[in-house]
N, C-alpha and C positions, 0 to 999 in steps of 0.2 A: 314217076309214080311207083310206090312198091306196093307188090301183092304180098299176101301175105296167105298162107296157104296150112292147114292143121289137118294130119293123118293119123288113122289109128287102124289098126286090126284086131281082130278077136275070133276066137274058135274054142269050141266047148269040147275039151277032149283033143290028144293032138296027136293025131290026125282026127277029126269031127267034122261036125258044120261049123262054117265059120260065118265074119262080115267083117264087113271094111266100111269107112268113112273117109269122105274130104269134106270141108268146111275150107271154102275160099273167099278172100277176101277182097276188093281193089273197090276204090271210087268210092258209092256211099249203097255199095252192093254186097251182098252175101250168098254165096249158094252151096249147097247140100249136095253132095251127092252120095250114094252108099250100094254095097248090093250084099252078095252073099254067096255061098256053095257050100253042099251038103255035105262033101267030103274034101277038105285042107286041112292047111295046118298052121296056125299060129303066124308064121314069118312068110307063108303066102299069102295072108293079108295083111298084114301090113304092108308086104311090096307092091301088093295091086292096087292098095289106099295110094299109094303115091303116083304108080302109073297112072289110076285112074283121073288124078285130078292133072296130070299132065296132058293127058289126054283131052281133056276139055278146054285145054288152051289149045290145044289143034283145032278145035270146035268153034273158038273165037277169035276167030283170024280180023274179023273185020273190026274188032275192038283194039287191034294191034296190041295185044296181050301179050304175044312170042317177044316183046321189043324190051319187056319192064323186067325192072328189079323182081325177081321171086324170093322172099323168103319161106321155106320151107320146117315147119314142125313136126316133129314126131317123137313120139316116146320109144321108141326102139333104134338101140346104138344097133343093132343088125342093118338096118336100110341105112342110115346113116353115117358109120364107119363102112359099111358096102361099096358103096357109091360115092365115098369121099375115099376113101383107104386101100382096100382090099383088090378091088377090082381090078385096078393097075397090074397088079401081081396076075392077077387070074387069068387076064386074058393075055398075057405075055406069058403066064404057065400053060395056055391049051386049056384054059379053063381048070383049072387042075388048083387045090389047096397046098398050102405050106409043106403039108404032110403028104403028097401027091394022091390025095382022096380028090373025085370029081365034086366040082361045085356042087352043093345043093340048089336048088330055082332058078338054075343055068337062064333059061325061057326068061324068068321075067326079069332077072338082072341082065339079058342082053336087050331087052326091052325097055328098061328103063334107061339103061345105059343112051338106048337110041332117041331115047325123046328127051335128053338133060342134054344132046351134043349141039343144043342151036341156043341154048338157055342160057343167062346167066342167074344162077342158082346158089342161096347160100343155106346150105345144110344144116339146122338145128336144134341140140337137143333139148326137150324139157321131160321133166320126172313126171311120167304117169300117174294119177292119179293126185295131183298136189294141188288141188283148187286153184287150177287156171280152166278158167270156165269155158273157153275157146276148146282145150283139151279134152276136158271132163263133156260136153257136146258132142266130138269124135267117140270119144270110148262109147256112151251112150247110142250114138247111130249105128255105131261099125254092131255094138248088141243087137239091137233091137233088130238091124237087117240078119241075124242067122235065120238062117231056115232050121223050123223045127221037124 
């Protein structure tokens, strides 16, 4: 069975308040989830949109969820080139960039890092905003959860 999984972040201002969304899919189920903080920024939510629906398959151990195909959505090549690409380098550099600058969201890219290492996961991308209504849902929650 594949899940199929739609993330998105947003934040007003960057650094502002931001939100996040997941929109998960499997069987003939769908679930929501989203939250928010007063002060991030942009590619903090979107990393936490993904952890956090990772996160909820820790939650549904007894639906043996950890076992299925996940496909993964997100409109930002940030979480996506990350966590397929980058990372390799980074954590063989000391966490450290191309350019020997310290990672940015060190925290949640070791976090994410640790909940995709029992997973198999396939990363990808769709263009924001382009009437995929699964998408346009995310972008929608991940708003409507900032805190004003």
């Amino acid at each position: 069975m594949e899940v199929k999984i739609y993330t998105d972040g947003s934040c007003t201002g960057n650094p502002g308040p931001g939100g996040w969304a997941a929109i998960i899919i499997f069987e003939n189920e769908t679930s929501k989830i989203f939250g928010g903080e007063k002060i991030t920024t942009n590619n903090r939510m979107e990393l936490t949109a993904a952890i956090k629906a990772l996160e909820f398959f820790e939650e549904q151990e007894d639906k043996q969820l950890s076992l299925k195909q996940l496909k993964i959505y997100t409109d930002s090549n940030y979480v996506k080139d990350g966590i397929t690409i980058w990372i390799k380098n980074w954590e063989k550099n000391n966490w450290k960039t191309a350019d020997k600058k310290n990672v940015k969201n060190v925290d949640l890219w070791k976090k994410l890092k640790e909940l995709t290492r029992s997973k198999q996961i396939e990363w990808n991308w769709v263009k924001g905003h382009s009437d995929d209504p699964i998408n346009d849902l995310a972008d929608r929650l991940a708003k409507e959860s900032t805190p004003v």
